[in-house]
N, C-alpha and C positions, 0 to 999 in steps of 0.2 A: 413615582419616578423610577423606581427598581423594575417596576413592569416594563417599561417602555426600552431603560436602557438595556435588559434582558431579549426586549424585542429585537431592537438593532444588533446587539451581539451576535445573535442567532440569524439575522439576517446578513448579517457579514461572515460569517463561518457559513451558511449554506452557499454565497458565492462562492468564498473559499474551494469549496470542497465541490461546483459545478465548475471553475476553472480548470482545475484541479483532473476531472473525469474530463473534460473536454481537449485536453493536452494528451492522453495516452493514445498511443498512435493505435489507429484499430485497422485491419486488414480492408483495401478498398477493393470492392465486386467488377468494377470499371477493366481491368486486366482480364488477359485471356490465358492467364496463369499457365497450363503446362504447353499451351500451344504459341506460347510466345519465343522467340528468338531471344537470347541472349542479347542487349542490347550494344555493349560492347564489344561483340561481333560485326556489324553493319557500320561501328563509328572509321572504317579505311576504307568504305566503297566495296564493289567488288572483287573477288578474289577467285581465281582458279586458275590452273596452270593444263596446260594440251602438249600432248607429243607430236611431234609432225618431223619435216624436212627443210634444212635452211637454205635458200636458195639452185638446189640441185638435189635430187634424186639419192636418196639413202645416207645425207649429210644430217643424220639425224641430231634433230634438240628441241630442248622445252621450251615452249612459250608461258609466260608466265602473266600475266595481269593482276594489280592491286591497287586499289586507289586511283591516283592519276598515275601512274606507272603501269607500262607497257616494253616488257624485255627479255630475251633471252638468256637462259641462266647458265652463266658462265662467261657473257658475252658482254653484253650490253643491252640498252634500249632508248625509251623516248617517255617524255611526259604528254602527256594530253594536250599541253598547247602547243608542240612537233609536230602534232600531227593536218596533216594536207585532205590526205583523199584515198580512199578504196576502190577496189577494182578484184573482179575475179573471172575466170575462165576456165576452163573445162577441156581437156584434151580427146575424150575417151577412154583416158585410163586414170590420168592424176587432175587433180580440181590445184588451181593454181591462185594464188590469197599476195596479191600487190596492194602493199602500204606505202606512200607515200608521206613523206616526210619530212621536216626543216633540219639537219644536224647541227649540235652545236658550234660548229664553225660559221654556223646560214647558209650552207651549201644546202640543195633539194638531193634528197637521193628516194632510193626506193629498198623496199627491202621482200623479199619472196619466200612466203613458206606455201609449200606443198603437203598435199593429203592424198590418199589413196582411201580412205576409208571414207563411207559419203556420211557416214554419221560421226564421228570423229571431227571433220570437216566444218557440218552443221554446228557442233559444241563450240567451235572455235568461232564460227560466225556471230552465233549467238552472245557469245562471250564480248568480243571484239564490238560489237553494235550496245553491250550494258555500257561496256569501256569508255564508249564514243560520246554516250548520250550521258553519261557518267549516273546511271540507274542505281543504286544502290541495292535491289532488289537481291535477295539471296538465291533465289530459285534460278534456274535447277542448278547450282554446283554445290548446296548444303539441303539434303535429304536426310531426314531421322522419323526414328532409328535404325532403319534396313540401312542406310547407306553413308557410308562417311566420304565419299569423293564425287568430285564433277564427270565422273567415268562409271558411276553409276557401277562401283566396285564391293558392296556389301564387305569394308572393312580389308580387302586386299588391298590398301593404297598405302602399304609400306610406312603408314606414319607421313604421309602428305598432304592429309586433306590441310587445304589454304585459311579454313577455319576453323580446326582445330590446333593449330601453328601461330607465334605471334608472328605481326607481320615482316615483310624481310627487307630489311636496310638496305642492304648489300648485295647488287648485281650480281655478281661474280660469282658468291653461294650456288653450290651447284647440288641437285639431289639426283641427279642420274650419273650412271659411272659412264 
C-alpha cells in the first residue's frame, strides 16, 4: 500500500512540476524580431506630413495626414468620411492637387495645394491614396535606420518624423514657423 500511494505521489508532483515548465513563457521563433515594426506605431494608420502651397502660389503650409485625419497645420482639415473626390493637373510649371470635400456645415467645397517639385508631388499623392484607401502600410514615410522622415531626410527632420512623435490631437499645432 506505501508502494502504490508513493506511486501516485510522485505522479502528482511530476504533473506538478510539467505544469509548472509549461507555464514559463519561452521566446516564440514565429516573429521577425529586429525587422518587425514597432507595433504600436501602425495602431493610428498612416502618418506623414508634405510641404507644398495652399491654394495660390508661395502661400506656403504643411499638409499633414494621420489616421482618418487629413489637415493643414495651423489650419484646419477633414476626416476620411469629408471626403468626395480627387482630381489633379498640371500646368507646365506647378502640378495642381484638388480635394473635394463635405464641410462641417454640409457645404461642398474644394481645397488646392500646389507643388513644384514632381517628387515632392508624387509623396504627397502617394500619401493621399494610403489616406484614401485608409492602408496602414508604413512604407515609404518610416525608413530605418538611414532615414527618420517621409522626405527621405537621413535624420535632418528637425524632430518630425510622424512616427517617431505621439500622435497629434490638435489641428492647430503648428511645427513650421
Amino acid at each position: 500500500m506505501n508502494a502504490l500511494r508513493v506511486n501516485n505521489i510522485m505522479k502528482g508532483f511530476l504533473s506538478l512540476i510539467l505544469v509548472a515548465i509549461s507555464s514559463i513563457p519561452l521566446p516564440v521563433l514565429a516573429d521577425f524580431g529586429d525587422a518587425d515594426f514597432p507595433s504600436e506605431m501602425l495602431k493610428d494608420g498612416p502618418k506623414s506630413y508634405h510641404d507644398g502651397w495652399c491654394r495660390e502660389i508661395r502661400n506656403k503650409c504643411r499638409i499633414r495626414f494621420q489616421g482618418q485625419g487629413m489637415w493643414v497645420e495651423g489650419q484646419g482639415g477633414i476626416q476620411r468620411n469629408q471626403y468626395i473626390r480627387y482630381r489633379t493637373d498640371y500646368d507646365g510649371q506647378e502640378l495642381y492637387n484638388y480635394i473635394t470635400y463635405k464641410s462641417d456645415n454640409g457645404s461642398i467645397k474644394e481645397a488646392l495645394f500646389l507643388f513644384t517639385n514632381w517628387r515632392a508631388e508624387r509623396e504627397f499623392q502617394r500619401a493621399f491614396i494610403r489616406w484614401k484607401k485608409l492602408d496602414p502600410s508604413p512604407i515609404p514615410n518610416y525608413r530605418m535606420p538611414a532615414s527618420q522622415g517621409p522626405q527621405e531626410t537621413h535624420g535632418r527632420d528637425k524632430g518630425l518624423n510622424p512616427y517617431a512623435n505621439p500622435p497629434i490631437t490638435d489641428w492647430k499645432q503648428k511645427t513650421t514657423e
